[in-house]
N, C-alpha and C positions, 0 to 999 in steps of 0.2 A: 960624357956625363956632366962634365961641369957648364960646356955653354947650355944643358938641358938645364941646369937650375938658375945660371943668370937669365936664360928666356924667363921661367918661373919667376924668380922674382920680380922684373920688368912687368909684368903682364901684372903682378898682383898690383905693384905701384899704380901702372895706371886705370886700375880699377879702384881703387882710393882714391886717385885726383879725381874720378867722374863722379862717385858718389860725392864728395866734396863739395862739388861747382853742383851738385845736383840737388842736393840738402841748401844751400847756400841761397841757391835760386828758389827754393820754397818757399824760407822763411817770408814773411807778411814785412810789407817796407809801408805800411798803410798805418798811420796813429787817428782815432777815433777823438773828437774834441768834442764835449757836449755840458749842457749845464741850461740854469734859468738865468731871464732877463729882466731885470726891473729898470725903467725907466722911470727918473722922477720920482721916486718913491713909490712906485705902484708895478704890477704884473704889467711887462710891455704887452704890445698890443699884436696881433697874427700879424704876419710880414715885416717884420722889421728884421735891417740886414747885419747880418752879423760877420767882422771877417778876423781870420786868424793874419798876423802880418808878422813876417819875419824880421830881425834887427836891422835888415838894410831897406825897410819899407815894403820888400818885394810881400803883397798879398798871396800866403800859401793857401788858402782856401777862403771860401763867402759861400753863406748861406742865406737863408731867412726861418725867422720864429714859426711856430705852427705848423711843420708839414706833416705830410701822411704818419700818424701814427704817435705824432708829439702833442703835449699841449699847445695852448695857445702863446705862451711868454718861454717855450723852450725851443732850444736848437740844436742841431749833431752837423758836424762839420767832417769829413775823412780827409785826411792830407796825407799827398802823397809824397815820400821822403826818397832824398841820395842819401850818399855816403857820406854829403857835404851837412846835409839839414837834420841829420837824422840824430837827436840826444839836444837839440839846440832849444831856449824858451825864445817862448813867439808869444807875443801880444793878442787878448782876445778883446773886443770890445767895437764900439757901434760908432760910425763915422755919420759926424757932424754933431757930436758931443763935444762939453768940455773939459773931459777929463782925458789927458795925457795914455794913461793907463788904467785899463780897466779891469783887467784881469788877464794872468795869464799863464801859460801851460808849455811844459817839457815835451817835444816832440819825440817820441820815443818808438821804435818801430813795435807793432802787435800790440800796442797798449791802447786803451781811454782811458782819455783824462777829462776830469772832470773842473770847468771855470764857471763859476755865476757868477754874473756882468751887472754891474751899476754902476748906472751911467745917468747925468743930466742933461738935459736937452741943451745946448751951446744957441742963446738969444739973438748971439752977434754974429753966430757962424753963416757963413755964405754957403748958400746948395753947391756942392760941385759931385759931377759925376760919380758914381762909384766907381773908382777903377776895377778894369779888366781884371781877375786874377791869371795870371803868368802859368800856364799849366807848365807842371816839369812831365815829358811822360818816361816814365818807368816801367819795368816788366811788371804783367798784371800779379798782383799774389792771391792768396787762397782768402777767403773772406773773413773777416776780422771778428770777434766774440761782440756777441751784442750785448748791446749798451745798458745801463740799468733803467729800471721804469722810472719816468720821471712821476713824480707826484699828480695827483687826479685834482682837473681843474675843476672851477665853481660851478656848480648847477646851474644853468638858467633859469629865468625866471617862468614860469609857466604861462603856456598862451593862453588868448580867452579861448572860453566855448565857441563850439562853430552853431549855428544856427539849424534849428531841428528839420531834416529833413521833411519831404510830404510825404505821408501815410502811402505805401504801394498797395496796388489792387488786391483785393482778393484771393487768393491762391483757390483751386478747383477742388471743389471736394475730393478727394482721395477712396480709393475701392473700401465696401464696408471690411470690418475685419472677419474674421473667422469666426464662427460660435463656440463660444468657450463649453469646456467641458460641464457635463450635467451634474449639479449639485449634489451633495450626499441629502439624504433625506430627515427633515426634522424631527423632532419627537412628539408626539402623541400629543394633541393638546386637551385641556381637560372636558371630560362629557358636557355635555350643555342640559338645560334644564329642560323635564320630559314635554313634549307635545299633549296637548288637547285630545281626548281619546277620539280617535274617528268613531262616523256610524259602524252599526252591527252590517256584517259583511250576510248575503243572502245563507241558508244554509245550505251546506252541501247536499250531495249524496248519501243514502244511506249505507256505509261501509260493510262488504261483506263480513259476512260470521266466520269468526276465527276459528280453528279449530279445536276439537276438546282438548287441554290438557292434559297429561298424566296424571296418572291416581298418585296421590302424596301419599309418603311415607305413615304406616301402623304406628299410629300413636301407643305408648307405653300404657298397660293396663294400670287404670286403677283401682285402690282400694275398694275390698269389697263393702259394701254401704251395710246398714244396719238393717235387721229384717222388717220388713214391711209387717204391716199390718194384716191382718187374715183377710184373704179376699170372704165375698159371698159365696152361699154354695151352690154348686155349677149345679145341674139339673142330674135327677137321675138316670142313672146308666141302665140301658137295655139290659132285662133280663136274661142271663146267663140260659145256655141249652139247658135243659134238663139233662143230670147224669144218667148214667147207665144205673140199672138198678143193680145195687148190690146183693151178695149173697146175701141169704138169708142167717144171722148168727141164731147163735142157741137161743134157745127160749128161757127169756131171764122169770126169775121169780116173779109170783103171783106178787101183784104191788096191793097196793091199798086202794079201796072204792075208788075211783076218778072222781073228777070235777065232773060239773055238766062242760057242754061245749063253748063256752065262754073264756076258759082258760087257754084252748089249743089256741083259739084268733091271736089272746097276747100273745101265744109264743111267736106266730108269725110277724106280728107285729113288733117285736124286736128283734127279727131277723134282719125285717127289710130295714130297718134301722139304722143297726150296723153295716148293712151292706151303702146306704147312703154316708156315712161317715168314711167309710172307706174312698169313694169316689170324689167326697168330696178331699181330702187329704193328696190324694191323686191331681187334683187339678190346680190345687196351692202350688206342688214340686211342680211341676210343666209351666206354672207361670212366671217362676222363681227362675227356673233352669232359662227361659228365653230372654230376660232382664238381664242374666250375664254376658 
């Protein structure tokens, strides 16, 4: 039981030392150097060399201004650090200048540091080679935080116009289009003023006869009118048959002398008189009676 737990603890130690040496070897041994360049009082110019140089001269890293992604007077340098260089200040600045020291930065593992370099140009300096930088190689580490933006350089100045092209050919007519849909329809506009009468057209046919009618309705009677005037009198009426003779009545008294025969003619003679009065009174109602 007991060598079962000196194995245990053994075995855990040396899984501590490996995580150890394993975390160890991760960390970034890479320090980021970056910053702007003025030369002369002005924004250096694209390419000019920049180098970081450690206290015994040896150059930890060189660059130049202006690459992929910087402006034109800026620069980023990565230097790779030991155990020996690593926390140590290293000189940044531009060779064949006359300043001693131009600026400079704490080598720090996983950090950027940030130097802007002004520097004047050295009249009397003699060109001499850029030295080689001395690579140290170290184990690679994991890639180091990037750097901040450096500020946005000057606009240029705008080119001329370029010269107008020649006019290209004609392009082909193209298929007609499609016929659009049919309009809604307007409104009515107003009558115009009448025509000139034409001539009389020949006459036609003569149209059959339509047929009769129906008998219209019995007008309401009216008022009876006031009575006319007495017609004339109609002519006399045909003598009646003779009656039958009647019986004979009693024998009236003896009368007084008679007349001569002068008397009996008037009686007749107002007989038929009356009997003309009568007929004519007759022929007044029949004429009255067919008026209604």
């Amino acid at each position: 039981m007991t060598r079962l737990r000196v194995l245990s603890v053994l075995a855990a130690a040396v899984l501590a030392v490996a995580l150890f040496a394993a975390v160890a070897s991760a960390q970034s041994t890479v320090t980021i150097v970056t910053g702007s360049v003025t030369l002369d009082g002005a924004a250096a110019a694209s390419g000019t060399t920049v180098n970081v140089t450690l206290s015994d001269g040896t150059v930890a890293g060189t660059t130049t201004t202006g690459t992929t992604g910087l402006a034109a007077n800026q620069y980023r340098v990565d230097v790779t650090l030991t155990s020996a260089t690593d926390g140590v200040t290293a000189d940044v600045g531009l060779p064949g200048t006359s300043q001693a020291v131009q600026a400079t930065a704490v080598l720090t593992s996983g950090r950027v540091r940030v130097a802007d370099v002004t520097a004047t140009t050295d009249p009397t300096a003699v060109p001499t080679a850029v030295p080689t930088a001395t690579a140290i190689t170290g184990p690679a580490g994991p890639a180091g935080p990037a750097g901040p933006a450096g500020p946005a350089g000057a606009d240029g100045a705008a080119g001329a116009d370029g010269a107008d092209g020649a006019a290209g050919a004609a392009g082909a007519a193209g298929p007609a289009g499609a016929a659009g849909a049919k309009g809604a329809t307007g409104e009515q506009g107003p009558s115009g003023p009448a025509g000139p009468s034409g001539p009389a057209g020949a006459a036609g046919p003569a149209g059959k006869t339509g047929k009769t009618g129906a008998a219209g309705a019995t007008g309401f009677t009216g008022d009876q009118g006031p009575t006319g005037a007495a017609g004339a009198s109609g002519p006399a009426g045909q003598s009646g048959a003779a009656g039958a003779q009647g019986a004979s009545g009693p024998a009236g008294a003896s009368g007084a002398a008679g007349e001569d025969a002068a008397s009996g003619i008037a009686v007749v003679a107002l007989i038929v008189a009356i009997v003309a009065l009568v007929g004519a009174g007759g022929a007044i109602y029949m004429a009255m009676s067919r008026n209604e």
